[in-house]
Each structure stands twice: as C-alpha cells, then as structure tokens.
C-alpha positions as CSV (number, residue, x, y, z in Angstrom):
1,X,-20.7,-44.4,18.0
2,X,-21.5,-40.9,19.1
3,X,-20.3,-41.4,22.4
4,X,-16.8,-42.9,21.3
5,X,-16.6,-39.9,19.2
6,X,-16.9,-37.7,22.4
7,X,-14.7,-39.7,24.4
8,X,-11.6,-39.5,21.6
9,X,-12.2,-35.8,21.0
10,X,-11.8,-35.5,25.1
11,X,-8.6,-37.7,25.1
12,X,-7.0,-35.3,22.2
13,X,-8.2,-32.0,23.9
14,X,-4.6,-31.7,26.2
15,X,-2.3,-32.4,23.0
16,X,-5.0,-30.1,20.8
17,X,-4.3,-27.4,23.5
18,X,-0.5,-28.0,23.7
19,X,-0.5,-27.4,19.7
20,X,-2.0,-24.2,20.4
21,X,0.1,-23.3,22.5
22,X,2.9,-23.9,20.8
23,X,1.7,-22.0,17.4
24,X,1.3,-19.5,20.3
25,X,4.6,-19.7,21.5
26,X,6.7,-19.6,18.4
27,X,4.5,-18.2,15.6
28,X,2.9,-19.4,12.4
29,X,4.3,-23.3,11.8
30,X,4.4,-26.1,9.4
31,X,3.0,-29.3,10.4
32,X,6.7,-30.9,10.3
33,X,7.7,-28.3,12.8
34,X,5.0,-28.7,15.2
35,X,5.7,-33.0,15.2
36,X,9.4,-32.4,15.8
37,X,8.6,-29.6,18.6
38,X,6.1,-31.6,20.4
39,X,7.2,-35.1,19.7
40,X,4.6,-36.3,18.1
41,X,3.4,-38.3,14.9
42,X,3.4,-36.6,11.4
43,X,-0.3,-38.5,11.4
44,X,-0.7,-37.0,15.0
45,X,-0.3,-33.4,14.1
46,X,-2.2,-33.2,10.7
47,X,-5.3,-34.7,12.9
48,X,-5.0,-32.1,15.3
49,X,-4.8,-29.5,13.1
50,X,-7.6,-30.8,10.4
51,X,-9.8,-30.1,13.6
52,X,-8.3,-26.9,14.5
53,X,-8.8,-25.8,10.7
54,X,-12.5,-27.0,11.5
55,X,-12.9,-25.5,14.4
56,X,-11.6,-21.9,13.2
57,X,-9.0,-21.9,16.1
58,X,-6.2,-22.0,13.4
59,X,-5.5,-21.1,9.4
60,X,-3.4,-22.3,6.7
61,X,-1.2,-20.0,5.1
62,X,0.8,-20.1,2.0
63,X,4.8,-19.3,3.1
64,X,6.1,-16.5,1.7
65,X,8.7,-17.5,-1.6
66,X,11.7,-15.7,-0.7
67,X,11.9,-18.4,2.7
68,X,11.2,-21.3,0.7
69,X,14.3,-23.0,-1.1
70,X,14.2,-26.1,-3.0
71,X,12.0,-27.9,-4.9
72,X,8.7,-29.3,-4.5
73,X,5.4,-27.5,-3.5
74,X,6.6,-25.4,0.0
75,X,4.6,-26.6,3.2
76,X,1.8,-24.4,4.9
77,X,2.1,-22.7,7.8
78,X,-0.5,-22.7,10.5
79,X,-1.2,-20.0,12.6
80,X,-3.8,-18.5,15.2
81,X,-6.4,-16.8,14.0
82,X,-8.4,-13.6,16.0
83,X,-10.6,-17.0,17.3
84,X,-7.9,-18.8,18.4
85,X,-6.0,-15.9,20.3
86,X,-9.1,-15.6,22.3
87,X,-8.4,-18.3,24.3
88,X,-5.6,-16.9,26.0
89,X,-6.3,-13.9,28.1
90,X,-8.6,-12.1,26.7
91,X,-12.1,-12.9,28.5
92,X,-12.0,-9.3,29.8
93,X,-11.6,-7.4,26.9
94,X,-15.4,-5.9,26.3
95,X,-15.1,-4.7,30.1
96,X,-11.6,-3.1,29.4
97,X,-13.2,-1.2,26.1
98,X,-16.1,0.1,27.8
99,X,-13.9,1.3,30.4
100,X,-11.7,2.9,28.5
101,X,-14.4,4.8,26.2
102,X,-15.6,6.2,29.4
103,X,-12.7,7.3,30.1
104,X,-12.2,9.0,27.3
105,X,-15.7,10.5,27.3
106,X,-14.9,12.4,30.5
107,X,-10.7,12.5,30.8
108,X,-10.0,12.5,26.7
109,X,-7.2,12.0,25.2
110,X,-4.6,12.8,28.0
111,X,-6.5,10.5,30.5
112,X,-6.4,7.0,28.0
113,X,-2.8,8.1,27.1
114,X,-2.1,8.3,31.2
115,X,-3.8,5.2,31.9
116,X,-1.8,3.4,28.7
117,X,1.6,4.4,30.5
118,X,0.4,2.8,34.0
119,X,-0.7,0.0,32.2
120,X,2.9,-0.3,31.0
121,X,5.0,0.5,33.8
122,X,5.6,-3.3,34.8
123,X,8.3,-2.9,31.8
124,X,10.8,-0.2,33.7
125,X,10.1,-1.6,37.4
126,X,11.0,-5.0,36.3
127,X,13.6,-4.4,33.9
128,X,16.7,-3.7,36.0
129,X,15.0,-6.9,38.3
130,X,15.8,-9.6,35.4
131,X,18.6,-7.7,33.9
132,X,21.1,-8.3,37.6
133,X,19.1,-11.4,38.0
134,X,20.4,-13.1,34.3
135,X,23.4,-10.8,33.6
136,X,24.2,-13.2,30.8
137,X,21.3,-11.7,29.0
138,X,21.2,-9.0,26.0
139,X,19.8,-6.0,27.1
140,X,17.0,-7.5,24.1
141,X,16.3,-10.6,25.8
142,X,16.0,-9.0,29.1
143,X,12.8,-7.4,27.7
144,X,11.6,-10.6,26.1
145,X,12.1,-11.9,29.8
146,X,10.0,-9.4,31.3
147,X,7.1,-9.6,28.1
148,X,6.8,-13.4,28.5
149,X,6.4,-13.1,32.2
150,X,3.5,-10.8,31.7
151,X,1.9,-13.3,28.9
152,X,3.6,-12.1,25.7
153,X,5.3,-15.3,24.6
154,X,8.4,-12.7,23.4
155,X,11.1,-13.9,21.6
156,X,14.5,-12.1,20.1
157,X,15.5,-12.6,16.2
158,X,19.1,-11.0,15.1
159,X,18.9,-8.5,12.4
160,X,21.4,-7.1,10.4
161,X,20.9,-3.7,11.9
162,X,20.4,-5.0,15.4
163,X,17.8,-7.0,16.9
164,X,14.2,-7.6,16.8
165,X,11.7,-7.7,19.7
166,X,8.6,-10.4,18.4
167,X,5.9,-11.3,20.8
168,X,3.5,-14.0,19.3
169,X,0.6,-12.8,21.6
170,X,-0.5,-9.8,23.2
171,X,-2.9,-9.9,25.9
172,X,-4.9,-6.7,25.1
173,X,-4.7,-6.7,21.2
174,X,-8.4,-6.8,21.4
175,X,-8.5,-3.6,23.1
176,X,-5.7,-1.9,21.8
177,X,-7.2,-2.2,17.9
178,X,-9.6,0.5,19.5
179,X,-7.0,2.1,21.3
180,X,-3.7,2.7,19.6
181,X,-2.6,4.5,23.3
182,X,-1.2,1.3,24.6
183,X,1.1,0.0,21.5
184,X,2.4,3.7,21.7
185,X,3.2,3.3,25.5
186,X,4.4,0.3,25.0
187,X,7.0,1.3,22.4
188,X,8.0,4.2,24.6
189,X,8.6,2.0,27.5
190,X,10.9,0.2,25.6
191,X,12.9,3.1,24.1
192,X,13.3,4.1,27.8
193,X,14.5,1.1,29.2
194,X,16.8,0.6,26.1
195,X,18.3,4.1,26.0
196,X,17.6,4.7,22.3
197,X,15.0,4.9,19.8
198,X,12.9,1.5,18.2
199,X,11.1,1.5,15.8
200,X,7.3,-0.8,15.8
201,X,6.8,-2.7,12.9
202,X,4.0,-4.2,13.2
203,X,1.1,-5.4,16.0
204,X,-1.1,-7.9,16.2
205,X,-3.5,-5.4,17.3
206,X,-4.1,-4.2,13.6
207,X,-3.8,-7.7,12.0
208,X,-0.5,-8.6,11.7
209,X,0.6,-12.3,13.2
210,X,3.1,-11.2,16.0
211,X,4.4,-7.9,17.0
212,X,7.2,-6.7,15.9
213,X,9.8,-3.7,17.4
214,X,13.2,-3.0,15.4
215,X,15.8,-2.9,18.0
216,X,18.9,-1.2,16.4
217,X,22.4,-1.4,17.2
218,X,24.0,1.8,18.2
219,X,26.6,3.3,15.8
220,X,30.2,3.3,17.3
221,X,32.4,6.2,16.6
222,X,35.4,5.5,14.6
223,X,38.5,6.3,16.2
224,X,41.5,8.3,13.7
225,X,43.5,5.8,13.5
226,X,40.6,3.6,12.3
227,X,39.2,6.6,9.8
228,X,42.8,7.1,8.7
229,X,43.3,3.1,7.5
C-alpha cells in the first residue's frame, strides 16, 4: 500500500509542478482557472492542490468583493506562498545576504546601492535589443520581455492612467527584503529605459503577491484649436 502510494505521488509530481508553475506564471488562481489553463480535470486540479495546501507550497485566499459579481459563495484563489517561491531560483540567497552585509560592513551604503545598479543593468543593455527585435511591442511589454527572460514571469495589465508592469516572481525577493537597494535600482532602471517617472506599488519582497510598477501615460498638450472647442 505504501509503495502504491509513493509510486502515484511520483506519477503526479510533473502535473503538481506544472500547477506551480502556472500559479507562478499568472498569479493567485481559482481552481477553475487553473483546469481550463492546463487542460485538466476539475477533480485533477483540486487533488493537486489539496496536496499543495498540505505540503505549504500553496494557500487559499478569500477573493477580494469588489472582483466578485454574482451570486453564490466566490471561489478561492491559490497562490504561492514564501515556501513555494523557493523553488524557483532562490537556492543562493543566504550566500547573496552574507555577501551583501559584508559589503556593506566595509563599502556602506554607496557600495550595496552600486552593486544594486550592476545587478540591474541587464534592463537598459537589453532593452533597445527586444524593442527593434518585436517592434510590434509597447514600450511596456518590451520590459515585460526583457523581465521574463531574466526569470520574472512579467506580465502588462492596462490601467486607466497607463499601464502596469506585474511580475509574479522575483528571483532575489529573499534578498532584497534585507536590502531595499535592489527594488530601488530596479525602479530606476525602468524610469530610464521608459523616459518618465513610475511609480512601485508594491514587491513581493515585503509581502505582497507580485510586484507591481504604475506605468503612466504621458499627458499630451492640447493644441488651441482643441482648448478653444
């Protein structure tokens, strides 16, 4: 018995990890979502994720009101928790924080804030690369190009005022929670490339579920004849 037990939970280990991935990949997600995304049984996915739950990869979280419509008790969303994320990318982390905090034992602030733009950089040398290589791209996706390339799983949403930048994961949350540096260079790199100011909303890095950068539209100037009608 215990050894048919072992062999089923090595079958479902590829489709567990392809669940993951995709929670990853587009952010929190109801159970219906994840069946339709990954073509799989209702029955399927709830198994999946009863382990997941078990196994403290994932949570269940009530959806907020406002984006449930309708009636009838809204569905949970499932998402990554700190666990889960460190799965992906992030077996180096207590090598980068001890690195850095020597770093800034003997360089300071100016040293971490130095190595936090290096760290960084990838964003402006491989901007204008993507940008002539998908011209059909917003200047937006671009960056969400160059992000996911680098492990970020980004994403654009359309705002009212513009556009937002999410990334589901970040690949140095871990150490940037200690180190605030890097979200600020990273922000900064972005306002460069983009020619205007952003403004962060939120990081995974201090506990939210995805990072978030407010990407807003640049005012046009009315002409007279527009002002005058």
């Amino acid at each position: 018995m215990e050894f048919e037990e072992a062999h089923l939970r090595a079958h479902d280990q590829p489709t567990r990890q392809r669940v993951v991935r995709s929670i990853l990949d587009n952010g929190p997600s109801t159970a219906a979502a994840l069946a339709e995304r990954l073509d799989l049984t209702p029955a399927a996915v709830r198994r999946h994720l009863d382990q997941l739950l078990e196994d403290g990869t994932i949570e269940a979280r009530e959806p907020r009101s406002a984006a449930h419509r309708g009636r009838g008790r809204p569905a949970k969303l499932f998402a990554l928790t700190e666990a889960g994320r460190d799965g992906f990318d992030q077996q180096y982390d207590d090598l980068a924080v001890q690195a850095l905090r020597f770093l800034d034992e003997t360089g300071g602030d100016e040293a971490v804030r130095a190595f936090a733009e290096r760290r960084f950089a990838f964003v402006e040398e491989r901007f204008d690369v993507v940008r002539e290589t998908h011209p059909q791209l917003t200047p937006a996706e671009v960056l969400a190009r160059v992000f996911t390339d680098e492990g970020y799983a980004a994403s654009v949403r359309d705002l009212p005022v513009g556009e937002q930048l999410c990334q589901q994961h970040c690949p140095v949350s871990h150490v940037a929670h200690e180190f605030p540096q890097l979200c600020e260079a990273e922000t900064q790199a972005i306002s460069r490339v983009l020619g205007r100011h952003v403004q962060r909303l939120a990081t995974i890095a201090h506990g939210d579920g995805v990072c978030t950068t407010c990407i807003p539209d640049i005012p046009t100037r009315k002409t007279k004849e527009q002002v005058s009608s």
